[in-house]
C-alpha positions in Angstrom: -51.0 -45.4 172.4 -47.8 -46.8 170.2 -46.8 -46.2 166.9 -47.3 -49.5 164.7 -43.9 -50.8 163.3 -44.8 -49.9 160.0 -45.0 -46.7 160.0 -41.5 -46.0 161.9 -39.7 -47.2 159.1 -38.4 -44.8 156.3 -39.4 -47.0 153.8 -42.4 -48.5 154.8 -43.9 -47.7 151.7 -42.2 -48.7 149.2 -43.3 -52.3 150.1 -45.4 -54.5 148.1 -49.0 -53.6 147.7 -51.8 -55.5 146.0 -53.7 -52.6 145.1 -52.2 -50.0 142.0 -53.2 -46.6 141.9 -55.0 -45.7 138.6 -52.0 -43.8 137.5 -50.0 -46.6 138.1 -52.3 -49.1 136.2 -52.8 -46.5 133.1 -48.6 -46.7 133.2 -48.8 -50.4 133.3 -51.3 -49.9 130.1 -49.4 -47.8 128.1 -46.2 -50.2 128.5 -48.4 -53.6 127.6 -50.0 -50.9 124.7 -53.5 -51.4 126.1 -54.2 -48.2 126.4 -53.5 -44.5 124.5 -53.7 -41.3 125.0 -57.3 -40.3 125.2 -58.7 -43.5 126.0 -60.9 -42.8 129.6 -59.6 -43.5 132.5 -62.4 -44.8 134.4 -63.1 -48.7 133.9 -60.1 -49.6 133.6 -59.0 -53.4 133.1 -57.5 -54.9 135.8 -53.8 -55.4 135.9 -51.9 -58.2 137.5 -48.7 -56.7 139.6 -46.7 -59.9 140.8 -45.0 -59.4 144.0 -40.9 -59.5 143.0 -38.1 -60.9 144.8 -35.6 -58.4 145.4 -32.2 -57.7 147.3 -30.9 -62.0 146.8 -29.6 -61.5 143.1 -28.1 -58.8 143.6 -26.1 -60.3 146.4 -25.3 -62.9 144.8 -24.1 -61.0 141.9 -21.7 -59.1 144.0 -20.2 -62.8 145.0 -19.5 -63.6 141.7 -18.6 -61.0 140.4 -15.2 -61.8 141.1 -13.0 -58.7 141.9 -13.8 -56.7 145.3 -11.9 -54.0 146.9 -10.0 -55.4 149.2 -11.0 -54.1 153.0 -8.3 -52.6 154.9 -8.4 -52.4 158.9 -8.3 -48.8 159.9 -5.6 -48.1 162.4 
């Protein structure tokens, strides 16, 4: 039997995923200050995690950014 193709890459995890881990969501919480220290942890609210756009803007910021290093053949 084959290995799927997700789980020969490195960083197959560190994909998008719909579903947060409770630590994740009490994190989320704490930063929208929905939820303290001592609160419980079970029944939780649900907590919207929007799939991001990554690796483009960077790019592009590299572009204009103006000044590169120059690339030099190597001889």
């Amino acid at each position: 039997m084959s290995v799927d193709r997700s789980l020969k890459v490195k960083g197959a995890l560190s994909r998008h995923r719909n579903v947060l881990s409770r630590a994740e969501r009490v994190e989320v919480l704490q930063e929208e200050e929905r939820w303290q220290e001592g609160d419980p942890v079970l029944g939780l609210p649900k907590v919207a995690h929007r799939k991001t756009h990554a690796g483009k803007k960077e790019a592009e910021k590299k572009e204009e950014g103006g000044e590169q290093p120059a690339v030099t053949p190597a001889t």
